[in-house]
Structure formats: C-alpha cells, structure tokens
C-alpha positions, 0 to 999 in steps of 0.5 A, spaced: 575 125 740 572 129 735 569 127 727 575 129 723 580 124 728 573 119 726 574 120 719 581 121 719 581 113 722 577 111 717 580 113 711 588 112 714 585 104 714 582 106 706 589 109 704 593 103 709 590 097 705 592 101 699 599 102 701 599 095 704 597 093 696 603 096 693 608 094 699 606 086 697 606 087 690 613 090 690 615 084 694 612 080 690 617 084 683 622 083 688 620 075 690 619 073 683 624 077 678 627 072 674 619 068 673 616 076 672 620 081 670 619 088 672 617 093 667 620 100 669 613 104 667 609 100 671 615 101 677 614 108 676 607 108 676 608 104 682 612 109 686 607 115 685 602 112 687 606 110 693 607 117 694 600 119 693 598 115 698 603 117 703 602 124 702 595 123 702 595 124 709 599 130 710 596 133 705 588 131 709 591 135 715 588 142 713 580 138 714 582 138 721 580 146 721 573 144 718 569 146 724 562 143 721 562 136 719 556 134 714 554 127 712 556 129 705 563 132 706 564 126 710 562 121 704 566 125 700 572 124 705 572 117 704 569 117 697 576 120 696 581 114 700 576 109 697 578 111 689 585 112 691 585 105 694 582 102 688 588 105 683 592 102 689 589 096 687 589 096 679 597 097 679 598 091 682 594 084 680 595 078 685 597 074 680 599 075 673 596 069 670 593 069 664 598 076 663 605 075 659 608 080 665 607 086 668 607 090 661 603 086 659 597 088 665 600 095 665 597 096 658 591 091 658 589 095 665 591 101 663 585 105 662 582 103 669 589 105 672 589 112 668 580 112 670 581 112 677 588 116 677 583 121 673 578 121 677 583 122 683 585 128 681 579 131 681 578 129 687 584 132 690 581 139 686 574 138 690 578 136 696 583 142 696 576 147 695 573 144 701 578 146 705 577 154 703 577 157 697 583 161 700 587 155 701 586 153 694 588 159 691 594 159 696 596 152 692 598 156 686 597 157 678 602 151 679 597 147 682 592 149 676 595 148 671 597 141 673 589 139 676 587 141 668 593 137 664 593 131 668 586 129 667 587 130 660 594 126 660 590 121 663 585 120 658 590 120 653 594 114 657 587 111 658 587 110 650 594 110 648 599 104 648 605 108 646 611 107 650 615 113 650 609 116 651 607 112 658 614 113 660 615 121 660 608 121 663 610 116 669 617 120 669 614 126 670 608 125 673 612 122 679 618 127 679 613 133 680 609 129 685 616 128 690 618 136 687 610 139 690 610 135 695 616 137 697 616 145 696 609 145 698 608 141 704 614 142 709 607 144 714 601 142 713 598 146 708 601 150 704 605 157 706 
C-alpha cells in the first residue's frame, strides 16, 4: 500500500463520519417531523453537502498521481476532510433544544455554516492546484468563476438573514453541484 491509499483511508474516515452526521440528522427530521418540522433551505443545504461529501471522494482520486507525498501536502489533505466534517457538523445539531426548530438553528448558525463552506471551497481551489496546474486549468472558466462567486455568496450568507436569499443561494448551489459533478466527473478528473 502506498502513502495516497494511507491518506486516502484516513480522510474516507474524516468524510465517513461527516457523511454519518447527515444520514443521522436526516433520520432524526424523518423520526420527529410532526414535534421538529424540517425547514426546506436547511433540507437543501443538507443535500449539497451530502453530495459534496460523496464527491469529495472521486473528486480526490487525481492525488493518486502525485508521486512525491510531503508531510505538508499530507497535512493539507486531511486539513480539507476535517473543514468538510466539521460543515457536516454544524448542519445538523444533535438537538434542537433551546431552538425554536430548524430555521431557527440554520439562521442562528449560519455564519459557522457558510465560514466553513467558504473556507471548503477554497480549499477545493488549493486542492485542485496540487493536483497540477494542468488539471486546474482543465476545470474551466466555469470552475473559476464559481471558486470566486461562492465564497463571496457565502459571505453574504454569513451575514444576511433573508429568505429569499438563502433559499435561491441552497437551490443554486445544490442544482450546480449535481450539474458539475455530473458533467465533470463521469472519469475521475476532468476530460
């Protein structure tokens, strides 16, 4: 086994228990719907990062070519599953005591939410140029843009409380993330 399956099983753990965070708060919505209504933004926010988080593997499938592993590029790999866990994390609370709801925990938390979807994707941008500067160029003037415009939107949804807002930022956040992954990704990396 060599250092990329070492990494690549520590952080499918990381990504693993995010994922597991998900799955059990969306049983917990599904268990207590009548007591804790869903929220449909949250719900949205809930399923990108569901994808995210599954992606997130195929999407790391290009670190296999790197051929010299530092302790730093190690770091930074695992630096990257942790931040995505930890949005994981905050998306759900293991209770919603001393919360009027869902809405209410996704606005009171939503600048920890959109902090560390944020710094995820920047991350991702950091990611995609470890893997070659051929490869992040490969990604495209779409892959550009959207590294530059979703920070900032989440920066806005760090500080807004407006629903209409949030909810066009979880819809389009979450239809463009199934549409990339679904035109970029059918190999691993992008064509």
């Amino acid at each position: 086994m060599g250092i990329f399956e070492y990494v690549a099983v520590l952080t499918s753990i990381i990504i693993g228990l995010g994922i597991a965070h998900l799955l059990q708060g969306v049983a917990r919505l599904i268990q207590r719907q009548e007591a804790e209504p869903a929220y449909w933004v949250h719900v949205c926010w809930v399923a990108y990062l569901f994808l995210t988080l599954v992606f997130w593997w195929w999407w790391e499938f290009r670190l296999g070519d790197i051929e010299v592993w530092t302790f730093q590029l190690y770091i930074f790999v695992v630096f990257y599953a942790v931040v995505m866990f930890l949005t994981a994390s905050v998306a759900f609370p293991d209770s919603l005591e001393g919360y009027d709801g869902y809405r209410d925990y996704f606005y009171s938390r939503r600048a920890w939410l959109f902090g560390l979807l944020g710094l995820a994707i920047l991350t991702d941008v950091a990611d995609s140029l470890v893997k070659g500067f051929d490869y992040w160029l490969a990604l495209g003037t779409e892959y550009h843009v959207m590294s530059v415009a979703q920070p900032v939107l989440c920066i806005v949804a760090m500080i807004s409380r407006n629903p209409r807002f949030h909810g066009t930022f979880a819809l389009v956040m979450l239809c463009h993330q199934a549409s990339w992954a679904l035109r970029q990704y059918s190999t691993a990396g992008p064509d």
